[in-house]
C-alpha positions as CSV (number, residue, x, y, z in Angstrom):
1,X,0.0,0.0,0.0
2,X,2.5,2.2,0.5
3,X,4.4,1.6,-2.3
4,X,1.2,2.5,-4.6
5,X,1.0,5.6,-2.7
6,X,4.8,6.5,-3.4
7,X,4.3,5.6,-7.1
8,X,1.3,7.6,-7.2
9,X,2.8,10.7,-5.5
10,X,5.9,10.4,-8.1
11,X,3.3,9.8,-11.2
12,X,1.3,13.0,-10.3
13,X,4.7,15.2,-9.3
14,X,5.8,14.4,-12.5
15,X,2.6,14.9,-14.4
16,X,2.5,18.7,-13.0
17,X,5.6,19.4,-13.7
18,X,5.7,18.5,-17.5
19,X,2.1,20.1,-17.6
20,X,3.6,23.2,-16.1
21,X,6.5,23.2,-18.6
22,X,4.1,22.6,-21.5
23,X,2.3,26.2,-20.9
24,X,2.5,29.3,-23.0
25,X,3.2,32.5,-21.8
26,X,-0.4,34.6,-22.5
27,X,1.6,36.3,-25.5
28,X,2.2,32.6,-26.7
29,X,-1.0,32.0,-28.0
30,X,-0.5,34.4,-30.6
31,X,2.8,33.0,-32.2
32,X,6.4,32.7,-30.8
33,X,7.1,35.9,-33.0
34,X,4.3,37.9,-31.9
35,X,5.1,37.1,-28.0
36,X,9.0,37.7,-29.6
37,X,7.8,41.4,-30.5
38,X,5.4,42.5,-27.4
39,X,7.9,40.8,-25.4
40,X,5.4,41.9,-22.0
41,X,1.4,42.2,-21.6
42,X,2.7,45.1,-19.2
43,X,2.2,48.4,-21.1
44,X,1.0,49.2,-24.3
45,X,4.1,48.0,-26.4
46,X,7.3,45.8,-25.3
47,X,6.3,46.3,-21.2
48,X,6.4,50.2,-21.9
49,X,3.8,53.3,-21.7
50,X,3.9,56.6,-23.2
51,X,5.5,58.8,-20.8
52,X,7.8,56.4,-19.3
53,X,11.1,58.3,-19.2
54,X,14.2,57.2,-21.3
55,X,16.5,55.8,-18.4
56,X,13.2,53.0,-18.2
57,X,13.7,52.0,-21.7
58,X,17.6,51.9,-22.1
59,X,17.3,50.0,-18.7
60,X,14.2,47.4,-19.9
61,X,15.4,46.8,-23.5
62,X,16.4,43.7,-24.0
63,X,19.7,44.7,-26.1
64,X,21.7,47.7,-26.2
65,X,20.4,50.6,-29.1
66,X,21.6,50.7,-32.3
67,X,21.0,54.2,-32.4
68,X,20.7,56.2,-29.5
69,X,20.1,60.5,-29.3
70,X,19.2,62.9,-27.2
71,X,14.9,61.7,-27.1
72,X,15.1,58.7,-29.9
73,X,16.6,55.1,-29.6
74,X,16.6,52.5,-31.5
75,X,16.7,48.9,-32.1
76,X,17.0,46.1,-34.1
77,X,16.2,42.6,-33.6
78,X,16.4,39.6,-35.3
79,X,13.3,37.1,-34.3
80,X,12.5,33.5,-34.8
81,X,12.7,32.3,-38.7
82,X,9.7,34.3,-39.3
83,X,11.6,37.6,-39.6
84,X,12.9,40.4,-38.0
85,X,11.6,44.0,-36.5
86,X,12.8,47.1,-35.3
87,X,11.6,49.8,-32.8
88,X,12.2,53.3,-32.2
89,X,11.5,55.0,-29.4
90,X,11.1,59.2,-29.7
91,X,10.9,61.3,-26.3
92,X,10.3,64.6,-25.1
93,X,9.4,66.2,-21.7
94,X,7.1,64.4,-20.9
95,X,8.9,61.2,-21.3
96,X,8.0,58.4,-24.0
97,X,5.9,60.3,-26.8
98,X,5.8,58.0,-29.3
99,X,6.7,54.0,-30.3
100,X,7.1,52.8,-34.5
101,X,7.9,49.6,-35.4
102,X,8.4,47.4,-38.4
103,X,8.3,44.1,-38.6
104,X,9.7,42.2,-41.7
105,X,8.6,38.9,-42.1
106,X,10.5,36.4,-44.6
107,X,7.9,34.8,-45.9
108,X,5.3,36.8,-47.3
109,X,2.1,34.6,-47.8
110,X,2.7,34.8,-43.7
111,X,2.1,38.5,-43.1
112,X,-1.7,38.4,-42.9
113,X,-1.1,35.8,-40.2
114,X,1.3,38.7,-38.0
115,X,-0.8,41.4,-38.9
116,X,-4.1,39.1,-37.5
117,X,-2.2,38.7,-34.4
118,X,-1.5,41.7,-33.3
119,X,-5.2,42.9,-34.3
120,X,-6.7,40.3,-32.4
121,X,-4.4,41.2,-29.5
122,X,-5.2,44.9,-29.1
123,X,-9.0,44.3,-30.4
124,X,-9.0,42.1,-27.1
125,X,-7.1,44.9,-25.0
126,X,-8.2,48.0,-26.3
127,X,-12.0,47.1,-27.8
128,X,-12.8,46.9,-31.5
129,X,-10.9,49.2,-33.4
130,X,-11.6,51.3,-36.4
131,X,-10.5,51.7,-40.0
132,X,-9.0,54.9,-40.9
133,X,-7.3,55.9,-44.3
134,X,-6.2,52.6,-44.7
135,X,-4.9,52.1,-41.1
136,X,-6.5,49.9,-38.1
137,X,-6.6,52.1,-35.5
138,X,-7.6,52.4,-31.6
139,X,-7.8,55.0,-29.6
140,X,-6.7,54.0,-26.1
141,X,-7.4,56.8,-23.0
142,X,-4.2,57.7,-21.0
143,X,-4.3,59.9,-18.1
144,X,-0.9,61.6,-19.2
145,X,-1.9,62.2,-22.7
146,X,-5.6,61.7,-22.6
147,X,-5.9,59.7,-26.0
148,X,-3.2,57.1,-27.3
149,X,-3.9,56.0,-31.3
150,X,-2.7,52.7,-32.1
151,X,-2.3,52.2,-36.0
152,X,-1.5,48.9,-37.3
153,X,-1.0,48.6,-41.3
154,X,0.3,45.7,-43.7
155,X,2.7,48.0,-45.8
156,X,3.8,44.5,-47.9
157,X,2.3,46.6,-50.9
158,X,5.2,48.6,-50.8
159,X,7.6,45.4,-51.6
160,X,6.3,44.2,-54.9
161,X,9.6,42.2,-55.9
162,X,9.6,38.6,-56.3
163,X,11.0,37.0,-52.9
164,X,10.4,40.3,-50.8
165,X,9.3,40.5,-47.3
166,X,5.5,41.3,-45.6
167,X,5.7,44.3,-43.5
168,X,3.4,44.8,-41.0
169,X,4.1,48.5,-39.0
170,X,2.3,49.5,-35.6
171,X,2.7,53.3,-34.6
172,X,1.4,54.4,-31.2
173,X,1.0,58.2,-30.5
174,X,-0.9,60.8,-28.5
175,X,-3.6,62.0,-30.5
176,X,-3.1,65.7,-31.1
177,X,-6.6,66.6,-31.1
């Protein structure tokens, strides 16, 4: 008897610990290179806010800038096979004022699948968005800015060579009005 309770308390120990191991991380279920690119659900892009000041960044990034001025860095990364992305980061007095970012991925026939993700992710954080000039767009309330847009677009149009990349490019901004 106590053997079979020994064995058992091994079986289950070891079932819960594969299972645990076996989880994605929330950002997961939207593709490694999605969950590559928003790197945190914290914030509204890569863990960060607008307005978070430029120490927080340089600190937070996960690799040194490629470019770095007085209120703009910015970086480069090379993802999983499905491409690669960059993001620059503009500041001014009030801290973070604005994110862009491109992502290049390889294969193009895959770049409705990126751009999907990252709809579906901010249609399920920030509410349905809308279509404007060709942009999807949200507009996000922030208590330093008061409105943040969100505009995602699939620029692959722009790359109309044989064997060029999708792009898929997300801009977040205070809106002006």
């Amino acid at each position: 008897m106590r053997k079979l309770f020994l064995f058992s308390f091994l079986f289950f120990l070891v079932l819960f610990f594969t299972s645990c191991e076996n989880e994605k991380s929330p950002l997961g279920f939207y593709g490694s290179f999605f969950e590559n690119v928003m790197r945190s659900e914290n914030g509204v892009f890569r863990g960060f806010n607008l307005g978070v000041q430029m120490d927080s960044v340089l600190k937070n990034e996960s690799v040194k800038a490629t470019e770095a001025d007085e209120g703009y860095l910015y970086y480069e990364f090379q993802a999983d096979t499905t491409g690669s992305y960059n993001v620059a980061y503009t500041f001014n007095e009030k801290g973070l004022a604005e994110i862009q970012s491109d992502l290049f991925i390889t294969n193009q026939t895959n770049t409705d699948a990126v751009f999907n993700a990252f709809k579906t992710y901010f249609d399920e954080h920030y509410g349905p968005s809308a279509n404007d000039m060709g942009f999807t767009v949200w507009s996000v309330k922030s208590d330093l800015f008061n409105e943040v847009k969100i505009n995602l677009s699939n620029e692959s149009a722009d790359f109309s060579l044989p064997n060029s990349p999708g792009k898929v490019s997300i801009w977040i901004y205070p809106d002006k009005q």
